[in-house]
mmCIF file of the N, C-alpha and C atoms, coordinates in Angstrom:
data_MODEL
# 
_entry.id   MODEL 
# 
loop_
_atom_site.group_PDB 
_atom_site.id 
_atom_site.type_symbol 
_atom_site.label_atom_id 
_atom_site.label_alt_id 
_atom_site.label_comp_id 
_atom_site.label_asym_id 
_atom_site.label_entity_id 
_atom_site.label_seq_id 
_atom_site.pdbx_PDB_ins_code 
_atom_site.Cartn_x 
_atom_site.Cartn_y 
_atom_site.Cartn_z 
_atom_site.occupancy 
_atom_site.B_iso_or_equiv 
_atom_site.pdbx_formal_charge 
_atom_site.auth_seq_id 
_atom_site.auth_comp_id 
_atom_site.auth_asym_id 
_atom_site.auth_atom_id 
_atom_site.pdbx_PDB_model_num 
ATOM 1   N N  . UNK A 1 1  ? 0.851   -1.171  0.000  1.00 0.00 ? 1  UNK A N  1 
ATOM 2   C CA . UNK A 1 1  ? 0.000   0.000   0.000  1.00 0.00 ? 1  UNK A CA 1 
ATOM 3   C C  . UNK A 1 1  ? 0.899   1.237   0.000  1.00 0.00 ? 1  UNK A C  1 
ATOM 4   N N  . UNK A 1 2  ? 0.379   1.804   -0.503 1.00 0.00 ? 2  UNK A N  1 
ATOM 5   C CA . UNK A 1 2  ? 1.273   3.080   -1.309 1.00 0.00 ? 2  UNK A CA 1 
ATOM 6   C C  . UNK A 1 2  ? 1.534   4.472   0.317  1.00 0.00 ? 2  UNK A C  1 
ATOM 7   N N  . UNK A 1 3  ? 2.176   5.020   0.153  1.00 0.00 ? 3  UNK A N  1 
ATOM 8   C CA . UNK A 1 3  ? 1.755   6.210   1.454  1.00 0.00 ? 3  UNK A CA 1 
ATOM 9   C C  . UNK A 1 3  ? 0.550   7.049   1.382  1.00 0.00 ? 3  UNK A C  1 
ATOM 10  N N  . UNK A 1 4  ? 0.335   7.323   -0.127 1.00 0.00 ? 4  UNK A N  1 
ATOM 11  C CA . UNK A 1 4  ? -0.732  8.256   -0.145 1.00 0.00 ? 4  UNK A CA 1 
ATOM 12  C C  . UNK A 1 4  ? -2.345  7.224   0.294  1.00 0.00 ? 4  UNK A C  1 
ATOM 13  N N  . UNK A 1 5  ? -2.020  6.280   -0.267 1.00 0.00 ? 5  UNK A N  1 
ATOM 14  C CA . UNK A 1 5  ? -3.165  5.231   0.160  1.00 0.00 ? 5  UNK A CA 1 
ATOM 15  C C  . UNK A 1 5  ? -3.140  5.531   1.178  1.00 0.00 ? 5  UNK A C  1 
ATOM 16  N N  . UNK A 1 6  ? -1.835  5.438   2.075  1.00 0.00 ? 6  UNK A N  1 
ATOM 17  C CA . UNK A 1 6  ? -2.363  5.051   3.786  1.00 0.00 ? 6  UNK A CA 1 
ATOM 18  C C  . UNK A 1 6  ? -3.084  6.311   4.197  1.00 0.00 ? 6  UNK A C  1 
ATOM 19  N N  . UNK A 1 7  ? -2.394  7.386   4.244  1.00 0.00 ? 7  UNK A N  1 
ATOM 20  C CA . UNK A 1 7  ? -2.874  8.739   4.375  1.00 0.00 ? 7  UNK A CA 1 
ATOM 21  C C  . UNK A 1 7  ? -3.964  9.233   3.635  1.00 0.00 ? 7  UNK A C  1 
ATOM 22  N N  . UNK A 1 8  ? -4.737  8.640   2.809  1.00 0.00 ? 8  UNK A N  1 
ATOM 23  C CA . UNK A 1 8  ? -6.270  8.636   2.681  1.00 0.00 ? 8  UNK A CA 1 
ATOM 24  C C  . UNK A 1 8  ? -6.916  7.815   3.195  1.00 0.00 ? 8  UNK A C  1 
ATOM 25  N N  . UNK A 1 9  ? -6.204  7.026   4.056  1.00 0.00 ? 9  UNK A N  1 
ATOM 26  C CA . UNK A 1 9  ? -7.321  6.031   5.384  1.00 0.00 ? 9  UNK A CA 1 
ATOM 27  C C  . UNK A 1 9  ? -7.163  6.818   5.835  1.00 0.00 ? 9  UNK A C  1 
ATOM 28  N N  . UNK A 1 10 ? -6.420  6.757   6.679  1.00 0.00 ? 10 UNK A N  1 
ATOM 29  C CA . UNK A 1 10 ? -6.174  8.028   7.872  1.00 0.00 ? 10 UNK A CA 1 
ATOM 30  C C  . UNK A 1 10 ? -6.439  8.655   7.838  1.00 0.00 ? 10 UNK A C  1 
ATOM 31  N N  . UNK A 1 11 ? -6.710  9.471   6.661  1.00 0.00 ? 11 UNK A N  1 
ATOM 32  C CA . UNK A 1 11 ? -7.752  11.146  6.668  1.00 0.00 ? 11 UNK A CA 1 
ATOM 33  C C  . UNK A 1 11 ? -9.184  10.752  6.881  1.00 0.00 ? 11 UNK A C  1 
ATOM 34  N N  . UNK A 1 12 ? -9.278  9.828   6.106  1.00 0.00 ? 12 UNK A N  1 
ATOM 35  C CA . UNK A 1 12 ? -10.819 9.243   6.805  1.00 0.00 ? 12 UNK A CA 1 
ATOM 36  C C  . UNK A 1 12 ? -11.273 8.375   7.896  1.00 0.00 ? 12 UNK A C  1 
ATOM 37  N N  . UNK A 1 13 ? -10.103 7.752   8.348  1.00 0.00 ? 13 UNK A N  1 
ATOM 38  C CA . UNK A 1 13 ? -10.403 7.377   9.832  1.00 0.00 ? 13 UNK A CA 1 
ATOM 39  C C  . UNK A 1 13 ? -10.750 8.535   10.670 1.00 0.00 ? 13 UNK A C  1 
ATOM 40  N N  . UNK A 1 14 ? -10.133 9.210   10.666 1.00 0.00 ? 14 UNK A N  1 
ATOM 41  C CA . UNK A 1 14 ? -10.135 10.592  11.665 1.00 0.00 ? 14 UNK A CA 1 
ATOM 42  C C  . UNK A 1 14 ? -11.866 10.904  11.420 1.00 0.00 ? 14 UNK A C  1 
ATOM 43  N N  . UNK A 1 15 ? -12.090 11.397  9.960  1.00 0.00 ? 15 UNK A N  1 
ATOM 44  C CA . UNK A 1 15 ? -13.623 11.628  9.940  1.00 0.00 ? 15 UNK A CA 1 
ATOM 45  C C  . UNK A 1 15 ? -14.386 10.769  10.273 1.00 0.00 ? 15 UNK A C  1 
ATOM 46  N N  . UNK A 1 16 ? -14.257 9.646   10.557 1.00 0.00 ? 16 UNK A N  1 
ATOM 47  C CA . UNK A 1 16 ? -15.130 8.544   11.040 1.00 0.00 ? 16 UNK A CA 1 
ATOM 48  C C  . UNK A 1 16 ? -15.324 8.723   12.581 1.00 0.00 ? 16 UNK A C  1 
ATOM 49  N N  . UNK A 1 17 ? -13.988 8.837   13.057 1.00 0.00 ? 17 UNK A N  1 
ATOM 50  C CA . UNK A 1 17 ? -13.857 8.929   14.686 1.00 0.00 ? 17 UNK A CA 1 
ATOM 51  C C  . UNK A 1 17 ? -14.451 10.465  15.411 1.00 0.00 ? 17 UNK A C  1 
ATOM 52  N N  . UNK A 1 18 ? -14.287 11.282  14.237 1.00 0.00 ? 18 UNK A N  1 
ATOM 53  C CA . UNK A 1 18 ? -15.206 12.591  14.098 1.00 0.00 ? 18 UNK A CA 1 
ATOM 54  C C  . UNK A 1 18 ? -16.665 12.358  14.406 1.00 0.00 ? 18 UNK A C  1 
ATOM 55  N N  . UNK A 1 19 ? -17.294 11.578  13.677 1.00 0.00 ? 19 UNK A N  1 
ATOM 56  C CA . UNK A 1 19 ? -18.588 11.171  13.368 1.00 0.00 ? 19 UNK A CA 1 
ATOM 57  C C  . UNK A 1 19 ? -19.306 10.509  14.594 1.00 0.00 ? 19 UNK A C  1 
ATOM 58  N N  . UNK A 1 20 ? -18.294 9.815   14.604 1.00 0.00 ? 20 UNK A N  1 
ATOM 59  C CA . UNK A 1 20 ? -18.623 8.437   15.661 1.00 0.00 ? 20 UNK A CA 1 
ATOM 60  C C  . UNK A 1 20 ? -18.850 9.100   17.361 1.00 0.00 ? 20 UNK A C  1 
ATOM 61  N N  . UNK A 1 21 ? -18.309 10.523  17.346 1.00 0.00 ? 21 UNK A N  1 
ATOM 62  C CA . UNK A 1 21 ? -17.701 11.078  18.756 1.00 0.00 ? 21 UNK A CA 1 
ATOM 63  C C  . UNK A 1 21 ? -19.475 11.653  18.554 1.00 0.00 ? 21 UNK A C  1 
ATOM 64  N N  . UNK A 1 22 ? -19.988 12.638  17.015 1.00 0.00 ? 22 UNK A N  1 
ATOM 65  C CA . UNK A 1 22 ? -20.944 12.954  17.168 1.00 0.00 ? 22 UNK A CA 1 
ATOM 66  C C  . UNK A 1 22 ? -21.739 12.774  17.469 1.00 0.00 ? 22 UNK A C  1 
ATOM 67  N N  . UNK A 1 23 ? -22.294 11.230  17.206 1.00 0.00 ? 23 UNK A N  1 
ATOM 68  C CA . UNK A 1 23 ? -23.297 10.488  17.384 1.00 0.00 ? 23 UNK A CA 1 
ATOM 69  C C  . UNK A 1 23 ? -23.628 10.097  18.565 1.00 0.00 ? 23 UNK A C  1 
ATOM 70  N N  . UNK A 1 24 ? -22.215 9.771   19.709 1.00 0.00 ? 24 UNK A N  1 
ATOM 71  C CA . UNK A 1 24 ? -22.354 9.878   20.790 1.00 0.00 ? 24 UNK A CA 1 
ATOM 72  C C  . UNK A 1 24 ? -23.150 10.791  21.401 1.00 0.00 ? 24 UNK A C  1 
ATOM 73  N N  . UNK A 1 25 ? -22.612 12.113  20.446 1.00 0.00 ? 25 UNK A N  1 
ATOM 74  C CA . UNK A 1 25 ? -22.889 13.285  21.861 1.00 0.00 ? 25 UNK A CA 1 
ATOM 75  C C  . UNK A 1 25 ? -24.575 13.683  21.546 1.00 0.00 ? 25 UNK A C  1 
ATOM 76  N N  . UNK A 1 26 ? -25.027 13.043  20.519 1.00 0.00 ? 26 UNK A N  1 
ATOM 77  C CA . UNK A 1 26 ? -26.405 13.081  20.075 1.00 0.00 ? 26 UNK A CA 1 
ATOM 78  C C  . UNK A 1 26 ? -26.955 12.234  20.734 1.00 0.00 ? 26 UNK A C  1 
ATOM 79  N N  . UNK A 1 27 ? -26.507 10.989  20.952 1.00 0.00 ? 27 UNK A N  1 
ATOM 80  C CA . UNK A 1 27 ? -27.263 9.670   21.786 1.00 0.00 ? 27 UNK A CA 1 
ATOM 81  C C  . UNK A 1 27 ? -27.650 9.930   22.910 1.00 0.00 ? 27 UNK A C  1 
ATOM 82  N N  . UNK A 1 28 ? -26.280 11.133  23.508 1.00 0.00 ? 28 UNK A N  1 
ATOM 83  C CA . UNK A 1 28 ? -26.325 10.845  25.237 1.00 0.00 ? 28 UNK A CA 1 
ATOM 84  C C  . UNK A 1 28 ? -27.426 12.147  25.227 1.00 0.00 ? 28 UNK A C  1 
ATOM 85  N N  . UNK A 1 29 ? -27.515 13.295  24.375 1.00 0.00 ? 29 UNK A N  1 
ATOM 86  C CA . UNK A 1 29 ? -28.457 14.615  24.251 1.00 0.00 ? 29 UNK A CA 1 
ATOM 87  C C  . UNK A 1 29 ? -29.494 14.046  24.277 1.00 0.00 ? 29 UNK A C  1 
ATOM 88  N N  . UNK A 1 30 ? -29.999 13.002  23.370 1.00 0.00 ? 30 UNK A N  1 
ATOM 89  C CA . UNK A 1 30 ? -31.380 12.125  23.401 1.00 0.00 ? 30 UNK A CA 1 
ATOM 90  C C  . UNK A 1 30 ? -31.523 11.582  24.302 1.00 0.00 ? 30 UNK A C  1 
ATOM 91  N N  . UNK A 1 31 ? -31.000 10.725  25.025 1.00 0.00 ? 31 UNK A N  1 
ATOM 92  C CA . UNK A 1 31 ? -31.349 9.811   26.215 1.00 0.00 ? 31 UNK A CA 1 
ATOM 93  C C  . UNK A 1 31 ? -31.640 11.017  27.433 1.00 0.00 ? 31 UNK A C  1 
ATOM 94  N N  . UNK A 1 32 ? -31.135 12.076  27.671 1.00 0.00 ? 32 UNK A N  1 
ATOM 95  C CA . UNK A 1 32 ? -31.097 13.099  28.493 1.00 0.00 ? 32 UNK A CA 1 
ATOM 96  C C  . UNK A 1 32 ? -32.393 13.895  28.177 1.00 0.00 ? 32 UNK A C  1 
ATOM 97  N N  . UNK A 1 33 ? -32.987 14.081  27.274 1.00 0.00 ? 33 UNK A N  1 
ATOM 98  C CA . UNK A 1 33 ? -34.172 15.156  27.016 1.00 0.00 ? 33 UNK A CA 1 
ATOM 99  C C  . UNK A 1 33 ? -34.888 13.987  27.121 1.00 0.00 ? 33 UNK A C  1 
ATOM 100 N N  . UNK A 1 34 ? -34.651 12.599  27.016 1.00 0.00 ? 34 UNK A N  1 
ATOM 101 C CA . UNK A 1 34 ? -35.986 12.195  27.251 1.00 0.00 ? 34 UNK A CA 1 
ATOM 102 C C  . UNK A 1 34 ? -36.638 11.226  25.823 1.00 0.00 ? 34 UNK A C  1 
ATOM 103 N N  . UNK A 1 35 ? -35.861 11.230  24.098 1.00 0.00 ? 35 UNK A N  1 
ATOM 104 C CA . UNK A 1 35 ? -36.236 11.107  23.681 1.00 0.00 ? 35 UNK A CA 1 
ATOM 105 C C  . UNK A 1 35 ? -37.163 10.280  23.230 1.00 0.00 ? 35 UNK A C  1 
ATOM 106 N N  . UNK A 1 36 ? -37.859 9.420   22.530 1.00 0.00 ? 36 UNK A N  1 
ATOM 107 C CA . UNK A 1 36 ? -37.819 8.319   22.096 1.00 0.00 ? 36 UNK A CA 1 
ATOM 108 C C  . UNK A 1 36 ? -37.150 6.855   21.763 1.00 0.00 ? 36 UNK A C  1 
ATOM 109 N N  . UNK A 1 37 ? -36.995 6.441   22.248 1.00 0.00 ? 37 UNK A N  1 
ATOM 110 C CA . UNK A 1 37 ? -36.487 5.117   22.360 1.00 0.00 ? 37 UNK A CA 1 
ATOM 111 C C  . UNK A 1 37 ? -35.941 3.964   21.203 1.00 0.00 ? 37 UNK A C  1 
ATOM 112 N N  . UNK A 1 38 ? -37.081 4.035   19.919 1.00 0.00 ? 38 UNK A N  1 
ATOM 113 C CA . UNK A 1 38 ? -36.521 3.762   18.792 1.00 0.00 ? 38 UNK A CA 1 
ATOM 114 C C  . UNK A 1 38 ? -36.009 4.758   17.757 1.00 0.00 ? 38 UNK A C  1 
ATOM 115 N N  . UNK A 1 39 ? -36.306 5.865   18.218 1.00 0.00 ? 39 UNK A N  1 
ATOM 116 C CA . UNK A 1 39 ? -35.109 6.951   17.821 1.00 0.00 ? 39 UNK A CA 1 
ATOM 117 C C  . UNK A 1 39 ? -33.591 6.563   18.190 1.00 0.00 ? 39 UNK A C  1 
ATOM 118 N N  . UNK A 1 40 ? -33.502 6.391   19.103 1.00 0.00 ? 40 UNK A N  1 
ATOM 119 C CA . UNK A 1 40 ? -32.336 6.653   19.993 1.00 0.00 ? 40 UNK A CA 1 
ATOM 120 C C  . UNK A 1 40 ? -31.563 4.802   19.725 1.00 0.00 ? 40 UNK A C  1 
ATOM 121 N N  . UNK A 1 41 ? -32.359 3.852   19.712 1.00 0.00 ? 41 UNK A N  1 
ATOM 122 C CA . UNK A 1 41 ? -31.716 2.791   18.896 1.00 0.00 ? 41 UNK A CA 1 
ATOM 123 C C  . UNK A 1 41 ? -31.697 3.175   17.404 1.00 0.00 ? 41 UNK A C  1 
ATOM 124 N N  . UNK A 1 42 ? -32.048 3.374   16.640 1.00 0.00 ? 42 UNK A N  1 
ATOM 125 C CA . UNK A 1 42 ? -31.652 3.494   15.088 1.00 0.00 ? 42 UNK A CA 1 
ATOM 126 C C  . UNK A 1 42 ? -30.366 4.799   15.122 1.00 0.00 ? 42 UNK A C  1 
ATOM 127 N N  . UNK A 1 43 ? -30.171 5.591   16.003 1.00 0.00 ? 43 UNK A N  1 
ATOM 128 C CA . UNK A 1 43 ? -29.050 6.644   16.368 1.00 0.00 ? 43 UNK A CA 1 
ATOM 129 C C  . UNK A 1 43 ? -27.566 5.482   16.645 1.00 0.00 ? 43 UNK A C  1 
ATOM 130 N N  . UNK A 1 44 ? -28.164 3.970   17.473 1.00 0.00 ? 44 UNK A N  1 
ATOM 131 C CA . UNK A 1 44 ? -27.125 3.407   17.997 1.00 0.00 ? 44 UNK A CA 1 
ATOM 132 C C  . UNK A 1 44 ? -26.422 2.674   16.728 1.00 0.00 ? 44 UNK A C  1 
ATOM 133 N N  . UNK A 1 45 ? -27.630 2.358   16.417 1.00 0.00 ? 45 UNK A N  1 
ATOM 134 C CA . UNK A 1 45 ? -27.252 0.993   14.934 1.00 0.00 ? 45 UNK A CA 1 
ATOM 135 C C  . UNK A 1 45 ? -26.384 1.755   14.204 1.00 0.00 ? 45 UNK A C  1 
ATOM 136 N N  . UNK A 1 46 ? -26.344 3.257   13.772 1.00 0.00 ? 46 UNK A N  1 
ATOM 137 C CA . UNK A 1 46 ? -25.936 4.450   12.811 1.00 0.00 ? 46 UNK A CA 1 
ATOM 138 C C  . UNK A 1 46 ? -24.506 4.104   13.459 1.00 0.00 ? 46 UNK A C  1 
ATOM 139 N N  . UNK A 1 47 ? -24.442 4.155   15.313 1.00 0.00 ? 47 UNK A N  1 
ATOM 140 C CA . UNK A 1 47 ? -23.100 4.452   15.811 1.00 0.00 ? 47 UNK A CA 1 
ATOM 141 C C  . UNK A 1 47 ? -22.328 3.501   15.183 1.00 0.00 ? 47 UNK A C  1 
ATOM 142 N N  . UNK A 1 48 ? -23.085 1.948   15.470 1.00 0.00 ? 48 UNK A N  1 
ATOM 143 C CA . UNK A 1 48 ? -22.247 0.778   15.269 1.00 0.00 ? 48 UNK A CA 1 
ATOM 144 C C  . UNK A 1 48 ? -21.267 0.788   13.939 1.00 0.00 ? 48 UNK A C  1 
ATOM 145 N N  . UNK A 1 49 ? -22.467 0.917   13.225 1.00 0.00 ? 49 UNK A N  1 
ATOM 146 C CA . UNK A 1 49 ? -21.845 0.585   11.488 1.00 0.00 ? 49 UNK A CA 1 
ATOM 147 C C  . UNK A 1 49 ? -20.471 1.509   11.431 1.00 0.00 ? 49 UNK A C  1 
ATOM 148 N N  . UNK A 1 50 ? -21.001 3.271   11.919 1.00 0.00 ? 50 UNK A N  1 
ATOM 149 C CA . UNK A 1 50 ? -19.877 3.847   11.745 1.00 0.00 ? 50 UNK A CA 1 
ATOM 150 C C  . UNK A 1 50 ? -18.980 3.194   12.417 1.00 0.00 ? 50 UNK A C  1 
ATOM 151 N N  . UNK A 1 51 ? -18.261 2.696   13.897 1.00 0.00 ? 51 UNK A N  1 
ATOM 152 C CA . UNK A 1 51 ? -17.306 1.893   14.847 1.00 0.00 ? 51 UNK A CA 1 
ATOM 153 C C  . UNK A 1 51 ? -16.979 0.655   13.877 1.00 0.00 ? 51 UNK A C  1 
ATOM 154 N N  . UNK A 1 52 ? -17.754 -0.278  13.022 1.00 0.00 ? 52 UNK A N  1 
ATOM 155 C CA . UNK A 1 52 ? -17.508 -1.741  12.177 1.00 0.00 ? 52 UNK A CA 1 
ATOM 156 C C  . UNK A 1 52 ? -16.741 -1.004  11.128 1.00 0.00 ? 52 UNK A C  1 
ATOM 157 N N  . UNK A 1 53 ? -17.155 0.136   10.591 1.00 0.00 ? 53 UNK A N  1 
ATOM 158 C CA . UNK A 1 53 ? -16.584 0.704   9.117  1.00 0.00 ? 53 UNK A CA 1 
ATOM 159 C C  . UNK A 1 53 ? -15.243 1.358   9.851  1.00 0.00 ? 53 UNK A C  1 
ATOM 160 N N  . UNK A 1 54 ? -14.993 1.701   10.884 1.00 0.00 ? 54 UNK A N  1 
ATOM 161 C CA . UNK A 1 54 ? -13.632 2.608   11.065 1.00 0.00 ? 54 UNK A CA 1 
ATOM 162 C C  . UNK A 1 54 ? -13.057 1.577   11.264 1.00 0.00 ? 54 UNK A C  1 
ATOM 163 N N  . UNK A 1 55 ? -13.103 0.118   12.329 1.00 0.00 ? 55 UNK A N  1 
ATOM 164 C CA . UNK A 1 55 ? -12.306 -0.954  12.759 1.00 0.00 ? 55 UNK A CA 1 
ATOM 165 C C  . UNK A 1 55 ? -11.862 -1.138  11.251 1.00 0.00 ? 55 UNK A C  1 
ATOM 166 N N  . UNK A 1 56 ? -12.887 -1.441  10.206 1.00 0.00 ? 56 UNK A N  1 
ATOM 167 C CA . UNK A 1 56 ? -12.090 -2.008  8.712  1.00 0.00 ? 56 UNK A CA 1 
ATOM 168 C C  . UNK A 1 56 ? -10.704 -1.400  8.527  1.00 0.00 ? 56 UNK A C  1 
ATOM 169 N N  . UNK A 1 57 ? -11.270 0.003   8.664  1.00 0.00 ? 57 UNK A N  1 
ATOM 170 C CA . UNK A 1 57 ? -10.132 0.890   7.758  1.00 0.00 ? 57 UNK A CA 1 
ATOM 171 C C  . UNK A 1 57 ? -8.696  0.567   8.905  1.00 0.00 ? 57 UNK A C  1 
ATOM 172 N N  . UNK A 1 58 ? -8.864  0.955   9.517  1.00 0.00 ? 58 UNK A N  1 
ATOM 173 C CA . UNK A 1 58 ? -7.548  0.884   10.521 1.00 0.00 ? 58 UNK A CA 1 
ATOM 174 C C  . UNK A 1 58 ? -6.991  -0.778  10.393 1.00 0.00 ? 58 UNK A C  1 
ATOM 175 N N  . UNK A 1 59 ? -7.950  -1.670  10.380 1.00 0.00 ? 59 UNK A N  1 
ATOM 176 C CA . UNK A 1 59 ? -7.342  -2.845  9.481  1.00 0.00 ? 59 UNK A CA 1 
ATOM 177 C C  . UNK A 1 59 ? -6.736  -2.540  8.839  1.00 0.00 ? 59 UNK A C  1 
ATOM 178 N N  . UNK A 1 60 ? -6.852  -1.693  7.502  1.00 0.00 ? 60 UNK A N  1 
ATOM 179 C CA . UNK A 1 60 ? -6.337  -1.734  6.404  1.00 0.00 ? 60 UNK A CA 1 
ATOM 180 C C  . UNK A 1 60 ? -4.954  -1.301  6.825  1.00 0.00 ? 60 UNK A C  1 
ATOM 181 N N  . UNK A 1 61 ? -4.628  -0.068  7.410  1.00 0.00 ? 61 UNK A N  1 
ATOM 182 C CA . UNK A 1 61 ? -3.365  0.675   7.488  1.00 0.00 ? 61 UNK A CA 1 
ATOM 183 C C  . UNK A 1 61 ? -2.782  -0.257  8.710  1.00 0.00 ? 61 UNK A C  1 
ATOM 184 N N  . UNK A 1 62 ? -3.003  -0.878  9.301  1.00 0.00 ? 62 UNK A N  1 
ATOM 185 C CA . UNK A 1 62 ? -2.330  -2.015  10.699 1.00 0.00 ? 62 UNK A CA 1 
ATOM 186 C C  . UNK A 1 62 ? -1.885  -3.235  9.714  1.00 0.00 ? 62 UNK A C  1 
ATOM 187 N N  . UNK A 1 63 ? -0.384  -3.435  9.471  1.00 0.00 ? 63 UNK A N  1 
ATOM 188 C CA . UNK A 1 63 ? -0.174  -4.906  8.951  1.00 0.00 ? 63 UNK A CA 1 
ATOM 189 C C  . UNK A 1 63 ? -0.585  -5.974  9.962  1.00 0.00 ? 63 UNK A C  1 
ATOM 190 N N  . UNK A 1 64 ? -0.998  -7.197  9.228  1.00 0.00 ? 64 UNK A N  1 
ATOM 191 C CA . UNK A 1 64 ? -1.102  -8.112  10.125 1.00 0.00 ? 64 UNK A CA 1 
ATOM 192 C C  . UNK A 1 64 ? 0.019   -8.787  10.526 1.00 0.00 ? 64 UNK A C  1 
ATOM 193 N N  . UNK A 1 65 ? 0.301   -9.268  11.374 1.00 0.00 ? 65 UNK A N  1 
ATOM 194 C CA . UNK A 1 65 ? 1.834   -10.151 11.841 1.00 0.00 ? 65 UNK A CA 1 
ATOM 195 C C  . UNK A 1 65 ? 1.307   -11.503 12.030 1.00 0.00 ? 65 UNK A C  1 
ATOM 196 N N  . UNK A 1 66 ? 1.891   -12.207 11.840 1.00 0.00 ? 66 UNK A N  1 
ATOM 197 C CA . UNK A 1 66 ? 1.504   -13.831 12.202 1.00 0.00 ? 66 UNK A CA 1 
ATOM 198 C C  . UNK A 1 66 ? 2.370   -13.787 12.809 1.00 0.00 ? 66 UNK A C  1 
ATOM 199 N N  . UNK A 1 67 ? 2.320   -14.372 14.414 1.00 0.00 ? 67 UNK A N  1 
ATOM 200 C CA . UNK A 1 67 ? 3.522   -14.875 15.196 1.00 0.00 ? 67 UNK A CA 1 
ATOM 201 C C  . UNK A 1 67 ? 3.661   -16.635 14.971 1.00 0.00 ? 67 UNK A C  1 
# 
């Protein structure tokens, strides 16, 4: 993988971990006012995918080692 490859994960990991921080701070704003409940799960499912899609990428730029 090339450097610029890696450093276009990495620019988008960061926006993911951006995202991912948002959604938090939306989850915990909802659970606090009170919101709705399957609001506030379809907010979580949103979190997950974003957390499954950033683990990929940082896969990508982490070699694997076989010991």
């Amino acid at each position: 993988m090339s450097d610029q490859e890696q450093a276009n994960i990495r620019l988008a990991v960061a926006r993911l971990k951006q995202e991912h921080a948002d959604f938090d701070a939306a989850i915990n704003a909802m659970i606090a006012m009170g919101c709705d409940q399957l609001r506030i799960q379809r907010m979580k499912k949103k979190k997950l995918a974003i957390k499954d899609k950033l683990q990929d990428m940082e896969d990508q730029v982490i070699p694997d080692i076989i010991a």
